[in-house]
PDBQT receptor file of N, H, CA, C and O in Angstrom, charges set to zero:
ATOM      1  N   UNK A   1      75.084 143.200 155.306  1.00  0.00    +0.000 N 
ATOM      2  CA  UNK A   1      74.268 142.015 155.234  1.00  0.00    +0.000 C 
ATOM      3  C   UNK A   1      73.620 141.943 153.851  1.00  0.00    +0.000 C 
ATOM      4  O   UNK A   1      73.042 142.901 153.338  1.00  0.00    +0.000 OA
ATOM      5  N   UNK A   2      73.762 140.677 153.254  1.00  0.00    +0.000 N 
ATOM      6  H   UNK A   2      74.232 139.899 153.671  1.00  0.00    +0.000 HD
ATOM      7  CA  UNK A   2      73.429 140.609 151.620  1.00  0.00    +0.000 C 
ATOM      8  C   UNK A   2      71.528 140.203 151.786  1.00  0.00    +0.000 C 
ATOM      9  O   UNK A   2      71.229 139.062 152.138  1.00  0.00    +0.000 OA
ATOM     10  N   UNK A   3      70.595 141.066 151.547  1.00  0.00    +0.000 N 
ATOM     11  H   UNK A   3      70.838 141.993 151.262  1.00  0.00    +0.000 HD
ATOM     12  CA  UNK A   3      69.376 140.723 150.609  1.00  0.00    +0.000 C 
ATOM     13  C   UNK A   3      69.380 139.771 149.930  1.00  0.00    +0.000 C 
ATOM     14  O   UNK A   3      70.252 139.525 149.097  1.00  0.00    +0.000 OA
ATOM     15  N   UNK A   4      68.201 138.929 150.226  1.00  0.00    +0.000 N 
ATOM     16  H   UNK A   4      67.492 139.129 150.903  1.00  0.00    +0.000 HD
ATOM     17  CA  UNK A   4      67.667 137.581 149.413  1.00  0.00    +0.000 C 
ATOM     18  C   UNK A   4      66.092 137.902 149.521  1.00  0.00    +0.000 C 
ATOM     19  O   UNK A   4      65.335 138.126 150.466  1.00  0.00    +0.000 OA
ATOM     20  N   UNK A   5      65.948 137.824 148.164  1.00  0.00    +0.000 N 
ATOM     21  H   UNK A   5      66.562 137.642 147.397  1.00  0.00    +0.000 HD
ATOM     22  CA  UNK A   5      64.291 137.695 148.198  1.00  0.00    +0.000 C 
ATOM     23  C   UNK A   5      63.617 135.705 146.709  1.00  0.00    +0.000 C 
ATOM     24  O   UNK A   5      63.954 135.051 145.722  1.00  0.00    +0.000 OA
ATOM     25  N   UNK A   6      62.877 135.807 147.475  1.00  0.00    +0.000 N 
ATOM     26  H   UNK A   6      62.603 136.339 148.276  1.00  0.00    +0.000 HD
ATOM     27  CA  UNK A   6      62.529 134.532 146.848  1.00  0.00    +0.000 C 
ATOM     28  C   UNK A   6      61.028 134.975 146.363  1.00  0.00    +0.000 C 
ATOM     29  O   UNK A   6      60.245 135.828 146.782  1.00  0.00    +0.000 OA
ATOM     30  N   UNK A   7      60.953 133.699 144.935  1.00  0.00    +0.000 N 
ATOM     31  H   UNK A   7      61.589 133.007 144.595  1.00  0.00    +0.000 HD
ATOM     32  CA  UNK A   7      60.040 133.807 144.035  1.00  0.00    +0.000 C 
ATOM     33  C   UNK A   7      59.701 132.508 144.047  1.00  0.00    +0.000 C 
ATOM     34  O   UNK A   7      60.380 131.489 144.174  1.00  0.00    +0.000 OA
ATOM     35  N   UNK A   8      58.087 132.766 143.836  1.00  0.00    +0.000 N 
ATOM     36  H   UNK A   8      57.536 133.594 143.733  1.00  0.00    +0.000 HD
ATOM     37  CA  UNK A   8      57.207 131.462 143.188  1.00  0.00    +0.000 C 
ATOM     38  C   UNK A   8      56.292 131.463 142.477  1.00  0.00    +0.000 C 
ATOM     39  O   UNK A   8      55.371 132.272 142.594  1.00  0.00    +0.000 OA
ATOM     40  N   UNK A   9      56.347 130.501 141.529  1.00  0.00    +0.000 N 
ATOM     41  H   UNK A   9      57.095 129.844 141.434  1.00  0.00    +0.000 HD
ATOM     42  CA  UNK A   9      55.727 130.503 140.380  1.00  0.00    +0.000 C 
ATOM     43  C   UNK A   9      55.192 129.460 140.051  1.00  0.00    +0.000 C 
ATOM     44  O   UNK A   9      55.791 128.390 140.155  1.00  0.00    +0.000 OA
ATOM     45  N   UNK A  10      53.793 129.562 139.524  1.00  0.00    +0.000 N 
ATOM     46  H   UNK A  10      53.306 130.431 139.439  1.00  0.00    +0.000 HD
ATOM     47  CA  UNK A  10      53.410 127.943 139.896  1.00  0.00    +0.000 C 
ATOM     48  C   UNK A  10      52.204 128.396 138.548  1.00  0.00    +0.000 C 
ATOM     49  O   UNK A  10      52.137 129.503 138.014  1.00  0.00    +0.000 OA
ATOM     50  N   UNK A  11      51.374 127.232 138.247  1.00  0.00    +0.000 N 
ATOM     51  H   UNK A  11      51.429 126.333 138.681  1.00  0.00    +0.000 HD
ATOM     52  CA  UNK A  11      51.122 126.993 137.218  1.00  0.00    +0.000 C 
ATOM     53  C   UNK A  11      49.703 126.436 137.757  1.00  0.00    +0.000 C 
ATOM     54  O   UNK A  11      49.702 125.913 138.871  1.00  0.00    +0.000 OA
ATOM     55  N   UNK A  12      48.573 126.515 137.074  1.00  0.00    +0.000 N 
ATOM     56  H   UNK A  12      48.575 126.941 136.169  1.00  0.00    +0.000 HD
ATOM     57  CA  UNK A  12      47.360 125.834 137.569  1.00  0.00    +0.000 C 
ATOM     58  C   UNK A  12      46.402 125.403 136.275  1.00  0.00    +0.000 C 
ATOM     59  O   UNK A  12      46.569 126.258 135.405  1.00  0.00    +0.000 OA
ATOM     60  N   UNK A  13      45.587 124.523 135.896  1.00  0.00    +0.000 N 
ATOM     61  H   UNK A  13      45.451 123.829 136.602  1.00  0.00    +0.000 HD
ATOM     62  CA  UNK A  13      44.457 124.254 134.986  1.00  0.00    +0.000 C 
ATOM     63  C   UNK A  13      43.157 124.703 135.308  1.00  0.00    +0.000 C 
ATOM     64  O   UNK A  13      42.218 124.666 134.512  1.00  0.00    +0.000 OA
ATOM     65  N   UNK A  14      43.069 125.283 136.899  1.00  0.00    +0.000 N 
ATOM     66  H   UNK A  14      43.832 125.312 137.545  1.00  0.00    +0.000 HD
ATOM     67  CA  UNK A  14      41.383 125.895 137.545  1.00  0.00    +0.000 C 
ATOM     68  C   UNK A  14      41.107 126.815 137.230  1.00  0.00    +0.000 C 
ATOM     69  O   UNK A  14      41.973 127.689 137.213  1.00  0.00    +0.000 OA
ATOM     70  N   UNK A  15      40.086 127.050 136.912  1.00  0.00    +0.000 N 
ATOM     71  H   UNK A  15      39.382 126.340 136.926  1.00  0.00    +0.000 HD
ATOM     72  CA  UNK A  15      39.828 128.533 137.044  1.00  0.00    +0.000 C 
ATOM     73  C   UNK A  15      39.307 129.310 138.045  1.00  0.00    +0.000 C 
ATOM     74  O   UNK A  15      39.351 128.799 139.164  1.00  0.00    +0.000 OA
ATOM     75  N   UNK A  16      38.889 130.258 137.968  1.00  0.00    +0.000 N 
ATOM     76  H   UNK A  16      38.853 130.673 137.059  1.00  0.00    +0.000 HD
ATOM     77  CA  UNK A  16      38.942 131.384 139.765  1.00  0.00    +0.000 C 
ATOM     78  C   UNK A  16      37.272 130.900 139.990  1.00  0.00    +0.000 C 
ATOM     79  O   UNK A  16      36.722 131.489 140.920  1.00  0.00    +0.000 OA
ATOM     80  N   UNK A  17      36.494 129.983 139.304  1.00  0.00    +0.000 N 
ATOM     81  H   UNK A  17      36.941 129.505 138.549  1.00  0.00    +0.000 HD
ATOM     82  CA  UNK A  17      35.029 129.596 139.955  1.00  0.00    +0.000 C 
ATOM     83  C   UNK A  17      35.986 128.159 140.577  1.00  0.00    +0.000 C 
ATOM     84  O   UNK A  17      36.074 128.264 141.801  1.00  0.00    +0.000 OA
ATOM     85  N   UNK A  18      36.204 127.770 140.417  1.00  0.00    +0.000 N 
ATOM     86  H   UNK A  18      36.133 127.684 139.423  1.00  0.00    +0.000 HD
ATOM     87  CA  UNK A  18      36.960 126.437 140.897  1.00  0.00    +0.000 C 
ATOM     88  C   UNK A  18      37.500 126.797 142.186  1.00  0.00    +0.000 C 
ATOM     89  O   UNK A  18      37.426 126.108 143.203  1.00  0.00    +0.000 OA
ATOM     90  N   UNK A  19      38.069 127.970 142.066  1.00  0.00    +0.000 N 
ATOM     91  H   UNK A  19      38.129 128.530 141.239  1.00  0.00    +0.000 HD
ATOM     92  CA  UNK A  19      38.777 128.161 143.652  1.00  0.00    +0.000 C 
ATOM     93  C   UNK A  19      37.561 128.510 145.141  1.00  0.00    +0.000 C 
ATOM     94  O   UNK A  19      37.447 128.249 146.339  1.00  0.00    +0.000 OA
ATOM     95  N   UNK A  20      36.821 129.298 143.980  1.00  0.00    +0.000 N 
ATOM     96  H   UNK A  20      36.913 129.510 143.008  1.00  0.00    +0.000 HD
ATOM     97  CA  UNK A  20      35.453 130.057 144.781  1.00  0.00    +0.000 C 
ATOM     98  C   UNK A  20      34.778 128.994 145.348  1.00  0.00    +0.000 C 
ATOM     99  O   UNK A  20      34.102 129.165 146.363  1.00  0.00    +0.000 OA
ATOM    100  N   UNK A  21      34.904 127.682 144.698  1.00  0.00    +0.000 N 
ATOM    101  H   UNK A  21      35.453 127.543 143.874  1.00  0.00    +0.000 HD
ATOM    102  CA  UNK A  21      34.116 126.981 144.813  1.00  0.00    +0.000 C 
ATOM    103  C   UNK A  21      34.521 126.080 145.792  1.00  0.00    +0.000 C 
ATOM    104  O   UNK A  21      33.710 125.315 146.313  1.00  0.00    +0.000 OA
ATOM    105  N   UNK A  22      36.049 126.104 146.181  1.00  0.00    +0.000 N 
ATOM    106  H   UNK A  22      36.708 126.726 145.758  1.00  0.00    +0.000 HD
ATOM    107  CA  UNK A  22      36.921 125.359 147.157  1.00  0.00    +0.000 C 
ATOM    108  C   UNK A  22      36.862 125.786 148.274  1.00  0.00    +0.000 C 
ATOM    109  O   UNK A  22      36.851 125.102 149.297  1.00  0.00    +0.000 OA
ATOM    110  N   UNK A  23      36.806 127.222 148.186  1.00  0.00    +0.000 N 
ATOM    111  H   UNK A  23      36.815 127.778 147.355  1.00  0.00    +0.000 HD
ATOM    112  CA  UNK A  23      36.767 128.360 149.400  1.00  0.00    +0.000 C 
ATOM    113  C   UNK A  23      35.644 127.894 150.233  1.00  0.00    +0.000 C 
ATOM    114  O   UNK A  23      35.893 127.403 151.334  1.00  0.00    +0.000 OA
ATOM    115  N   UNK A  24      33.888 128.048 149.621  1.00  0.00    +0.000 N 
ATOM    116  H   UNK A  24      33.686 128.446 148.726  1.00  0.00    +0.000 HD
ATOM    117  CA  UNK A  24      32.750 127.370 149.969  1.00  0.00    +0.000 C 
ATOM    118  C   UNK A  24      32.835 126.141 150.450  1.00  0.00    +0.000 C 
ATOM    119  O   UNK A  24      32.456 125.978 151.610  1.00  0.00    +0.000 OA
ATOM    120  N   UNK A  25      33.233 125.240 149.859  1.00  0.00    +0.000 N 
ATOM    121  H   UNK A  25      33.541 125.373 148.917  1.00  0.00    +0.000 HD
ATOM    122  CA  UNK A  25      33.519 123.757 150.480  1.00  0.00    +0.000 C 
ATOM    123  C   UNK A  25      33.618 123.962 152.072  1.00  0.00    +0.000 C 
ATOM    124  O   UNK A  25      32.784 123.875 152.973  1.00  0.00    +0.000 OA
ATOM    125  N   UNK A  26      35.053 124.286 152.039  1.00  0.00    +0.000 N 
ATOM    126  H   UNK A  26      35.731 124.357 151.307  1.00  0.00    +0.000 HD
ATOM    127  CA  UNK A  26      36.397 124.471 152.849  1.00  0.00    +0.000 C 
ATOM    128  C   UNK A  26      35.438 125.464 154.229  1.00  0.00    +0.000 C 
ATOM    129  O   UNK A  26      35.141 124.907 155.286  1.00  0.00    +0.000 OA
ATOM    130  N   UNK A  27      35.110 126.794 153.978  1.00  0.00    +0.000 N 
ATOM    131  H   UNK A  27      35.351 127.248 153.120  1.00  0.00    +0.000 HD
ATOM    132  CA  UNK A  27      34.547 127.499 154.878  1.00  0.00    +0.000 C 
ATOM    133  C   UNK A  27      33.064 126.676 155.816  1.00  0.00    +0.000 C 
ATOM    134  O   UNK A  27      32.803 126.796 157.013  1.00  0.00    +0.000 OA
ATOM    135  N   UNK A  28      32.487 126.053 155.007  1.00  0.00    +0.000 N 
ATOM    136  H   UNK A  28      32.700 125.956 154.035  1.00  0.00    +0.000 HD
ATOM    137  CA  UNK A  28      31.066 125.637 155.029  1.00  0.00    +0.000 C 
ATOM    138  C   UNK A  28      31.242 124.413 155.894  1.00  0.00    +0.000 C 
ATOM    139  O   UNK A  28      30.215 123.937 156.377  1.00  0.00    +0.000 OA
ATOM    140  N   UNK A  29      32.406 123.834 156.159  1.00  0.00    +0.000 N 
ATOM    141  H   UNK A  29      33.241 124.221 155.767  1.00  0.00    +0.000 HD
ATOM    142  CA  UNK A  29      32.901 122.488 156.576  1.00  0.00    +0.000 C 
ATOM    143  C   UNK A  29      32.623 121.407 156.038  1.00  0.00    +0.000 C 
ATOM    144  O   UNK A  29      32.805 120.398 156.719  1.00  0.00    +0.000 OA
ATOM    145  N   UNK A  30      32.125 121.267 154.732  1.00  0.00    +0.000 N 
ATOM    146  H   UNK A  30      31.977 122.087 154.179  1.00  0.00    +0.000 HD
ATOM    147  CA  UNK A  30      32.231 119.789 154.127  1.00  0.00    +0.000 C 
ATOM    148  C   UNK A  30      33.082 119.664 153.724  1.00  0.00    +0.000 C 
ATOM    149  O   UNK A  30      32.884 118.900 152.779  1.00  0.00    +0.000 OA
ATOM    150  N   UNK A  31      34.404 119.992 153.783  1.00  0.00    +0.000 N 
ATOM    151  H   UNK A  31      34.565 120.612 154.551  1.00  0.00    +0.000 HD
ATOM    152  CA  UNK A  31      35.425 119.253 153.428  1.00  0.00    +0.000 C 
ATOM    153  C   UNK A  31      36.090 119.475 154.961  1.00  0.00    +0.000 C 
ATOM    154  O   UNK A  31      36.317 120.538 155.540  1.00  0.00    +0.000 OA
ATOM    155  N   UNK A  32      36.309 118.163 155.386  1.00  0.00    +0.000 N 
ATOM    156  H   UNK A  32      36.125 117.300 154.916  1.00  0.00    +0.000 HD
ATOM    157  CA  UNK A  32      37.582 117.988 156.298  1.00  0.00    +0.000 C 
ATOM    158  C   UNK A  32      38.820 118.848 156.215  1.00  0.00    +0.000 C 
ATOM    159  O   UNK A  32      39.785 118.119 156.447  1.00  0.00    +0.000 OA
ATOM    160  N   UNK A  33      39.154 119.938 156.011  1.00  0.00    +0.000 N 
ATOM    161  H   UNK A  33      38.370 120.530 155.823  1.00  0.00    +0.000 HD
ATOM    162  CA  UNK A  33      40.441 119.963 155.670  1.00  0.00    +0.000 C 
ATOM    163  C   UNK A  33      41.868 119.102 156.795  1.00  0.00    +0.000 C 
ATOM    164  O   UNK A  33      42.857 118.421 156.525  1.00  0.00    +0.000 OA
ATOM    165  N   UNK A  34      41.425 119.470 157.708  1.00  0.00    +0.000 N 
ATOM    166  H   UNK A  34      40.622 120.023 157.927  1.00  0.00    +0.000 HD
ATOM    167  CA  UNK A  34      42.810 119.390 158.909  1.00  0.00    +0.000 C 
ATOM    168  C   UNK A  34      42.555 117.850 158.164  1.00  0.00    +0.000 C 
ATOM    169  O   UNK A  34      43.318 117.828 157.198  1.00  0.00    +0.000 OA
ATOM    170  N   UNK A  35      41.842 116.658 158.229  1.00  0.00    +0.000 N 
ATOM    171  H   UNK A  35      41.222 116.677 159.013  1.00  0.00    +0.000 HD
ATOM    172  CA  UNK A  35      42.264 115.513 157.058  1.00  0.00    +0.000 C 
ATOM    173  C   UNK A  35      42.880 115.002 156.556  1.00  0.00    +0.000 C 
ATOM    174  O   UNK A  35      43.531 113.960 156.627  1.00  0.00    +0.000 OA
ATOM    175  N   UNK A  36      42.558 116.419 155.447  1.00  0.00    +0.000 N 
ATOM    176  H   UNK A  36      42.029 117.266 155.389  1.00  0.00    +0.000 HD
ATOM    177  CA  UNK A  36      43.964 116.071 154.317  1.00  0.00    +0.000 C 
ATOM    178  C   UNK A  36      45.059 115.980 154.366  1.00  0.00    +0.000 C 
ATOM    179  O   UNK A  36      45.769 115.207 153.723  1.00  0.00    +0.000 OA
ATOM    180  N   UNK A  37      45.439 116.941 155.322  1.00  0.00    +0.000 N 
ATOM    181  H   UNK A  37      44.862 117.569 155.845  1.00  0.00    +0.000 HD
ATOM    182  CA  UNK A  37      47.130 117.141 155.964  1.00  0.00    +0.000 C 
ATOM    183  C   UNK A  37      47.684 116.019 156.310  1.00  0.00    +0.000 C 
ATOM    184  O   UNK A  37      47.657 115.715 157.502  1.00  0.00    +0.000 OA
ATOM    185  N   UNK A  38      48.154 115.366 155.594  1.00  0.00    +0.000 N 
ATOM    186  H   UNK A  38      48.176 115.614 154.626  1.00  0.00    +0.000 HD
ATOM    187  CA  UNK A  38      48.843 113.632 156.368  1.00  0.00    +0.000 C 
ATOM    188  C   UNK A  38      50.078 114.087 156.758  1.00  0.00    +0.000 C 
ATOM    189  O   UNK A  38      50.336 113.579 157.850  1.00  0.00    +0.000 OA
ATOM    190  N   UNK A  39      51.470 115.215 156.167  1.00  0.00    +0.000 N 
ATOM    191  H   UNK A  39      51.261 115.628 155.281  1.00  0.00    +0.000 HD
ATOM    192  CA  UNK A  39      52.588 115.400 156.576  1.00  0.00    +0.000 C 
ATOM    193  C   UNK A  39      52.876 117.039 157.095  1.00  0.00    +0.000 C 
ATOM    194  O   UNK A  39      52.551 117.990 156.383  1.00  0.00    +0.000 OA
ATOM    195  N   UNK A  40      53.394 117.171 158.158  1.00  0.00    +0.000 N 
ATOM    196  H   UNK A  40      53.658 116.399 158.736  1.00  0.00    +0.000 HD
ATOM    197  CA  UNK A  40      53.768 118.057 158.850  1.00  0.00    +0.000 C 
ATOM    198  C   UNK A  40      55.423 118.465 158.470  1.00  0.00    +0.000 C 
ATOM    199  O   UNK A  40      55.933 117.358 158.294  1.00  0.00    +0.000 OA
ATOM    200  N   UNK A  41      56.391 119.401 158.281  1.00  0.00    +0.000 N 
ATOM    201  H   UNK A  41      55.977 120.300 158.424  1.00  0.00    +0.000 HD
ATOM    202  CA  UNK A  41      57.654 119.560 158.108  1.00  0.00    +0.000 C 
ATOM    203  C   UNK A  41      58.312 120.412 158.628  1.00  0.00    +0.000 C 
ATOM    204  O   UNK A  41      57.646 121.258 159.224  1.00  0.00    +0.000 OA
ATOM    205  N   UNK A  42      58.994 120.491 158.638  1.00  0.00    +0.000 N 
ATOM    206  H   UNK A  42      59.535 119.803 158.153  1.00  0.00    +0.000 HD
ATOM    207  CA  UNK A  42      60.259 121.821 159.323  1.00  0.00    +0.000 C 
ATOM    208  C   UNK A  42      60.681 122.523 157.900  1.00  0.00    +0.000 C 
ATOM    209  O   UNK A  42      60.802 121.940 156.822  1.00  0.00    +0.000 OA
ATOM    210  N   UNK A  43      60.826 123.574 158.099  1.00  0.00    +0.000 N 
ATOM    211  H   UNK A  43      60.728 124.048 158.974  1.00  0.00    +0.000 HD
ATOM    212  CA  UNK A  43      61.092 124.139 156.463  1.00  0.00    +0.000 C 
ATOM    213  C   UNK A  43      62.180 123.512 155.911  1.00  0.00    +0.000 C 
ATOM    214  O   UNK A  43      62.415 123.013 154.810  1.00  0.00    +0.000 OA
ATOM    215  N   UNK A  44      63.056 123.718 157.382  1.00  0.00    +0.000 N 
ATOM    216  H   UNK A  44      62.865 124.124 158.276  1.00  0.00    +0.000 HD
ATOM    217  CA  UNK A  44      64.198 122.840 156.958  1.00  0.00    +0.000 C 
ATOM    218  C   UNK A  44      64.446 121.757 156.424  1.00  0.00    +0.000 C 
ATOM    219  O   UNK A  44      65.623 121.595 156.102  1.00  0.00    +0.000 OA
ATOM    220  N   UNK A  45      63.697 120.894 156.199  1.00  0.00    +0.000 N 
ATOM    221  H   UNK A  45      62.741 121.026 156.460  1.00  0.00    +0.000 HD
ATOM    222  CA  UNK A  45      63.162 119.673 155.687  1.00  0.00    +0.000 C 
ATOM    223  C   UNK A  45      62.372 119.502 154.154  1.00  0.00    +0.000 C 
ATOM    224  O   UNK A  45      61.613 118.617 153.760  1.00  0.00    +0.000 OA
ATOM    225  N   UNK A  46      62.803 120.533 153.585  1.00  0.00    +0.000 N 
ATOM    226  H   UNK A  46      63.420 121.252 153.905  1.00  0.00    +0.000 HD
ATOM    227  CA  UNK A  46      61.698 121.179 152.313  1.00  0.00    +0.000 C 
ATOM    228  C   UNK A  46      61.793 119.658 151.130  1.00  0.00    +0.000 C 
ATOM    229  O   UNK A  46      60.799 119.144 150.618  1.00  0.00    +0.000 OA
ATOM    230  N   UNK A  47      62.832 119.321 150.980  1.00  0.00    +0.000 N 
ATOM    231  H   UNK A  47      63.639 119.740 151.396  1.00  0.00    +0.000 HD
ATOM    232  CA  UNK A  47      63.463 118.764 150.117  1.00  0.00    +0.000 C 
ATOM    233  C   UNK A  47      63.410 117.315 150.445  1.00  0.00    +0.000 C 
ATOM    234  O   UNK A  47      63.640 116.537 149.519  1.00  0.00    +0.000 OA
ATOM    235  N   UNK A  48      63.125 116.805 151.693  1.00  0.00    +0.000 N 
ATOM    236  H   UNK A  48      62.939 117.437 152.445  1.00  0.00    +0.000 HD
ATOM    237  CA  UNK A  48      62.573 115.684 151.805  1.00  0.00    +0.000 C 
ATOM    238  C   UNK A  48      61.246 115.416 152.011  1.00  0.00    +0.000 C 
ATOM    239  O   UNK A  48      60.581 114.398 151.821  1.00  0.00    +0.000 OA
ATOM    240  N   UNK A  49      60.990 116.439 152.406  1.00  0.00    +0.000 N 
ATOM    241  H   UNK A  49      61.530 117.267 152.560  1.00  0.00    +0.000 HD
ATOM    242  CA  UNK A  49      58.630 116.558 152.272  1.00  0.00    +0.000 C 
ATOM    243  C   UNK A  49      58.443 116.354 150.932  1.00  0.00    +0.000 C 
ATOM    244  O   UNK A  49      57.773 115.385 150.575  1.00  0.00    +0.000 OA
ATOM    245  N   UNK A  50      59.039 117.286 149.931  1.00  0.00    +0.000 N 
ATOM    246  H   UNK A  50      59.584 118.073 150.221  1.00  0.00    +0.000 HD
ATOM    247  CA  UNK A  50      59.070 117.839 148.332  1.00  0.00    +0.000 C 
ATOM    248  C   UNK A  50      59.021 116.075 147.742  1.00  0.00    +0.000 C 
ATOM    249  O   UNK A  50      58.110 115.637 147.039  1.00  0.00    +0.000 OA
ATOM    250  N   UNK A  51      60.685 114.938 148.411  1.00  0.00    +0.000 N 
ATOM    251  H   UNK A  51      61.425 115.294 148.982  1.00  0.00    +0.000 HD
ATOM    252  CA  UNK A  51      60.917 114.001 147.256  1.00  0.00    +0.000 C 
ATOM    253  C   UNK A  51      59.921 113.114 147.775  1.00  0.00    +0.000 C 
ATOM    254  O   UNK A  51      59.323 112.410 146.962  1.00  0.00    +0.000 OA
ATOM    255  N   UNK A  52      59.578 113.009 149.263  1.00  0.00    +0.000 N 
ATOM    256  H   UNK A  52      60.065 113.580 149.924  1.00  0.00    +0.000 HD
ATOM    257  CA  UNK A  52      58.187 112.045 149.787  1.00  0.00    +0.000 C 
ATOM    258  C   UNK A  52      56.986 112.632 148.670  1.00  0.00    +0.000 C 
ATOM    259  O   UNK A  52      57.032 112.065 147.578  1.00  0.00    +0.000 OA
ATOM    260  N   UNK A  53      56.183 113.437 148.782  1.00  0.00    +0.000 N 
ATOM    261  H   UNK A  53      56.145 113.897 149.669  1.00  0.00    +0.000 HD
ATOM    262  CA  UNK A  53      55.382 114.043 148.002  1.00  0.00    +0.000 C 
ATOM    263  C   UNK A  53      55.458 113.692 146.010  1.00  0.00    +0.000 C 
ATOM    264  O   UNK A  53      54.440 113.441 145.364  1.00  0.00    +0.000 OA
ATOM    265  N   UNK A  54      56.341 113.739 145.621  1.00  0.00    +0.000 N 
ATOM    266  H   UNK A  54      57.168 113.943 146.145  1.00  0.00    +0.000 HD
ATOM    267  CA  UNK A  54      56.924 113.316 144.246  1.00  0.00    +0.000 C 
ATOM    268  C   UNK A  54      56.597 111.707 144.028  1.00  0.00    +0.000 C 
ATOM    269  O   UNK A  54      56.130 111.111 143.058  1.00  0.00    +0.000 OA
ATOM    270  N   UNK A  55      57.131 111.149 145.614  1.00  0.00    +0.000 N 
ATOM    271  H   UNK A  55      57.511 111.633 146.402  1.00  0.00    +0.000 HD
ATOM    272  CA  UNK A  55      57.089 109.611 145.655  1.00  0.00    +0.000 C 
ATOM    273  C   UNK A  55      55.690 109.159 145.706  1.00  0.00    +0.000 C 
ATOM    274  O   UNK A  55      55.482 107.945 145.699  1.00  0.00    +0.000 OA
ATOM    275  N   UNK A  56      54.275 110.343 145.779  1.00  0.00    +0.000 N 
ATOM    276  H   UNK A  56      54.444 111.328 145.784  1.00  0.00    +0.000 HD
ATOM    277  CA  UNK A  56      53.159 109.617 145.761  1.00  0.00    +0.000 C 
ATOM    278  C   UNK A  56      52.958 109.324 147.659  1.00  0.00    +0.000 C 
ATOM    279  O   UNK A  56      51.953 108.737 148.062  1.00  0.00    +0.000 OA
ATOM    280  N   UNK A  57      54.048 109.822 148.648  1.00  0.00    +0.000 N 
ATOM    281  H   UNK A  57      54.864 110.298 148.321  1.00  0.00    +0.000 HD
ATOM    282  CA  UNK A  57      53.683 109.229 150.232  1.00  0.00    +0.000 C 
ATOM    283  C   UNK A  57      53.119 110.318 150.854  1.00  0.00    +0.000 C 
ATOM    284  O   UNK A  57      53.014 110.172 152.072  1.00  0.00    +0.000 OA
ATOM    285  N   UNK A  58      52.636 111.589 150.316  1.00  0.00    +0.000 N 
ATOM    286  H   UNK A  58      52.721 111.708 149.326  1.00  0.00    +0.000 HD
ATOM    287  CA  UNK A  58      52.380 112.680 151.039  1.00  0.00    +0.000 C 
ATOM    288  C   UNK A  58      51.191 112.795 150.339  1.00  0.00    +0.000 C 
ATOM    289  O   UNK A  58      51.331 112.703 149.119  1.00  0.00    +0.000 OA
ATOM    290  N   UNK A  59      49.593 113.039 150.911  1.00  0.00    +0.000 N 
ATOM    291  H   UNK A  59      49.480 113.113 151.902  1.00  0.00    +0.000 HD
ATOM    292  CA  UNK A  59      48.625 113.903 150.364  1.00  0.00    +0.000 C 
ATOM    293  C   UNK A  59      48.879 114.980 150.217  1.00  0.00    +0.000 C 
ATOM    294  O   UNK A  59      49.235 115.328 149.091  1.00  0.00    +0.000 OA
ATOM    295  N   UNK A  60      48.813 115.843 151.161  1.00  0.00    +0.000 N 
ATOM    296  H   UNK A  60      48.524 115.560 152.075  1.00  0.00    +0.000 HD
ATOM    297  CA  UNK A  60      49.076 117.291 151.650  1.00  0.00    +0.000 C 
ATOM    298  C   UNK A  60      49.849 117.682 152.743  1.00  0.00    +0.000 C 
ATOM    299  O   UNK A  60      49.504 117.310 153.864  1.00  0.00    +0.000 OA
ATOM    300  N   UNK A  61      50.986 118.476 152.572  1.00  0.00    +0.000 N 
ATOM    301  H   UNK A  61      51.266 118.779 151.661  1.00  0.00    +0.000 HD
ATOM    302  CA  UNK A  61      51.961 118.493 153.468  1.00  0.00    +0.000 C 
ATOM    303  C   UNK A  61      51.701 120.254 153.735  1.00  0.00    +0.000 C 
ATOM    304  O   UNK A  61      51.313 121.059 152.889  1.00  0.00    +0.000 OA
ATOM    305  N   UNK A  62      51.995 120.486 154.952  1.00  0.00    +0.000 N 
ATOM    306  H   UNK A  62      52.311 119.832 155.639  1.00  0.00    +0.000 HD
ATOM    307  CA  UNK A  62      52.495 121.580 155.464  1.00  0.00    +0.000 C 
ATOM    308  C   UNK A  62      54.111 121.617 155.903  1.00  0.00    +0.000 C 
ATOM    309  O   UNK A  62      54.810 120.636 156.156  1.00  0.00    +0.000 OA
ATOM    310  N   UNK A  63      54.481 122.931 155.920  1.00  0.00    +0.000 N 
ATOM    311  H   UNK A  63      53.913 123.728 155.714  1.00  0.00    +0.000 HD
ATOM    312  CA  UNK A  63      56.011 123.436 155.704  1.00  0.00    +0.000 C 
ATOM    313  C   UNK A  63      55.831 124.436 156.468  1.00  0.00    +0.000 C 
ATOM    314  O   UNK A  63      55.278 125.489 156.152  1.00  0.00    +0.000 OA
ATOM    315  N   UNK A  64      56.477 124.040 157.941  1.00  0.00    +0.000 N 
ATOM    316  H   UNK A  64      56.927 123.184 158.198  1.00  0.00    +0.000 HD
ATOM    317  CA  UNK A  64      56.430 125.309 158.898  1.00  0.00    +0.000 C 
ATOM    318  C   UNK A  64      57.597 125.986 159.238  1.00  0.00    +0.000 C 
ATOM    319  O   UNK A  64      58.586 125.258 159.323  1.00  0.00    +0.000 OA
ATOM    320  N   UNK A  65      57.785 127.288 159.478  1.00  0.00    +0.000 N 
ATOM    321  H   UNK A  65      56.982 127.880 159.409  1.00  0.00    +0.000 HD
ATOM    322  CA  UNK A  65      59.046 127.718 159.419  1.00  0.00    +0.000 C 
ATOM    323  C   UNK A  65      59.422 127.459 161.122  1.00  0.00    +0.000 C 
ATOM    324  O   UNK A  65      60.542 127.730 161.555  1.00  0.00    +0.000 OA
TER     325      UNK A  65
């Protein structure tokens, strides 16, 4: 059986008080999160969540396996 391992790499402008500061939001409940989530996906589906999302039709999507 052939091994596959996957990588991600991603890129950000925040810095780690920015995140701290998301965390607080987020924990504290002033931010709605469940909200934000407008799209739900099948992993299988990566690539049409991904070109919706690109298109500006997705806030925040989740990708469930």
């Amino acid at each position: 059986m052939r091994s596959c391992s996957l990588h991600l790499i991603g890129t950000t402008i925040f810095a780690p008080r920015h995140y701290r500061l998301a965390v607080h939001l987020v924990a504290s409940g002033r931010i709605p999160v469940a909200r934000l989530i407008t799209h739900r996906f099948p992993l299988k589906d990566f690539v049409r969540g991904a070109t919706m999302a690109l298109e500006g039709k997705v806030l925040k999507a989740v990708f469930e396996p």
